[in-house]
C-alpha positions in Angstrom: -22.3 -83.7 27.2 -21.0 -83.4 30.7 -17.4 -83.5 32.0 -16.1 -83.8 35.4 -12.8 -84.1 36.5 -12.3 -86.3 39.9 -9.6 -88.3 41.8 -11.1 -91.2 42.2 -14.2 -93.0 40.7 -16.7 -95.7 42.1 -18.2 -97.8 39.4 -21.1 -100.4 41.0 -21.1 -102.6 38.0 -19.9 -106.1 37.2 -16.1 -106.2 36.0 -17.1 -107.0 33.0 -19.4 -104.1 32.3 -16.6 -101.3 33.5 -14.1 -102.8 31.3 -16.5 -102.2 28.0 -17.6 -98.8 29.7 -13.9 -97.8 30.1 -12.7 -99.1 27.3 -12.7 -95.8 25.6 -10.8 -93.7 28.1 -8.2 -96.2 29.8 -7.1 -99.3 28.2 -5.2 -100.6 30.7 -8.3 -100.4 33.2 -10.5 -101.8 30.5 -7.7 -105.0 30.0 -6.9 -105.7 33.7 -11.4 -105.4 34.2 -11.7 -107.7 31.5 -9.5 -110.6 32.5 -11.3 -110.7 35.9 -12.6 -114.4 36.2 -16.9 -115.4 36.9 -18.3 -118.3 37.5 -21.8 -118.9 36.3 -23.7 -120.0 39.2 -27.5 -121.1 40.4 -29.2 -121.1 43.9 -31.7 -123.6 44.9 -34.2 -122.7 47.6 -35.8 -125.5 48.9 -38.2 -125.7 52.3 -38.8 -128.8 54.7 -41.4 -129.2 56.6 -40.4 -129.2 61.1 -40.7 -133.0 60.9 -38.4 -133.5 58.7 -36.0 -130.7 59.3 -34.8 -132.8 62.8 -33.2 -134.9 59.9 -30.8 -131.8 58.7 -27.6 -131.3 60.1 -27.4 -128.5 62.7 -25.8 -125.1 62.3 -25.3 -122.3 59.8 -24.9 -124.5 56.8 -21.3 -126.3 55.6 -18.8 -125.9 52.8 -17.7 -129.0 50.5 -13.9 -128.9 50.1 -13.1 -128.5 46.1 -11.3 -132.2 46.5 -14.1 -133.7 47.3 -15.1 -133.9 43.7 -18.7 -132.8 44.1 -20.0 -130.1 42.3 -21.9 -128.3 45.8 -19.9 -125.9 47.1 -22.0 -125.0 49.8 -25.1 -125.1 51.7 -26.7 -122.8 54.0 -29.6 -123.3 56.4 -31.4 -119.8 56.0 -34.0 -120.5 59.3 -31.5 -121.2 61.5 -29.8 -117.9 60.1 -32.6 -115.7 60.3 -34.7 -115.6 62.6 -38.0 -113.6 61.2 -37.7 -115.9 58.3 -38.1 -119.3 60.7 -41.1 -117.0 62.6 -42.7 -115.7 58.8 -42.9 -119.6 58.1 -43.9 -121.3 61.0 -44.4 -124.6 58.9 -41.5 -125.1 57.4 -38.7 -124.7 60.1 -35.5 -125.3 57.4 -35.1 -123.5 54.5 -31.7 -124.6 52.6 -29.8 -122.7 49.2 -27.1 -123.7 47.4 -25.5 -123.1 44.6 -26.6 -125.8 41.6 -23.5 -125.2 39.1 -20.3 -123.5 40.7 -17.6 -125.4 38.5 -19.7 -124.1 35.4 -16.8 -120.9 34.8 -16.6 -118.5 32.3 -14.6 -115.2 31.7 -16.2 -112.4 29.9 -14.4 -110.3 28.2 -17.0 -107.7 27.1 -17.7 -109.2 23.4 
């Protein structure tokens, strides 16, 4: 077994993840990791053809206020972006992702 002894420690994992991994050697790091909040989300990637991406709004993308009452949170126009990706698909000029389910929350906590 190896032991090291260091000020400070970088762990590149979810919260939920640490919290089980530390749960061993620092409760109060494993209880304050495991209340941490997530929210299951998806992202649709979907691809319009240059005629009818002149329909799309332009820009970056937008948000959708919470109080809105939809369940989109966002979209984001990834061609206008990124440029290599409008030049590596010269038919489709928009590409568009959103997240499907962002009010779909959960807390995990490491059971």
């Amino acid at each position: 077994m190896l032991t090291m002894e260091a000020d400070a420690m970088v762990l590149a994992l979810p919260a939920f993840a640490a919290a089980e991994l530390l749960r061993p050697h620092s409760p109060l790091a494993e209880a304050e990791l495991a209340a941490v909040p997530y929210a299951s989300t998806a992202v649709i990637t979907m691809a319009f053809s240059r005629a009818r991406a002149n329909l799309l709004p332009e820009g970056n993308g937008f948000l959708v206020p919470p109080t809105d009452g939809h369940t989109l949170k966002a979209v984001s126009f990834l061609s206008n972006k990124w440029s290599w990706l409008r030049e590596a698909s010269p038919e489709a000029r928009a590409w568009a992702s959103r997240p499907a389910w962002p009010r779909v929350a959960r807390r995990r906590s490491g059971s």
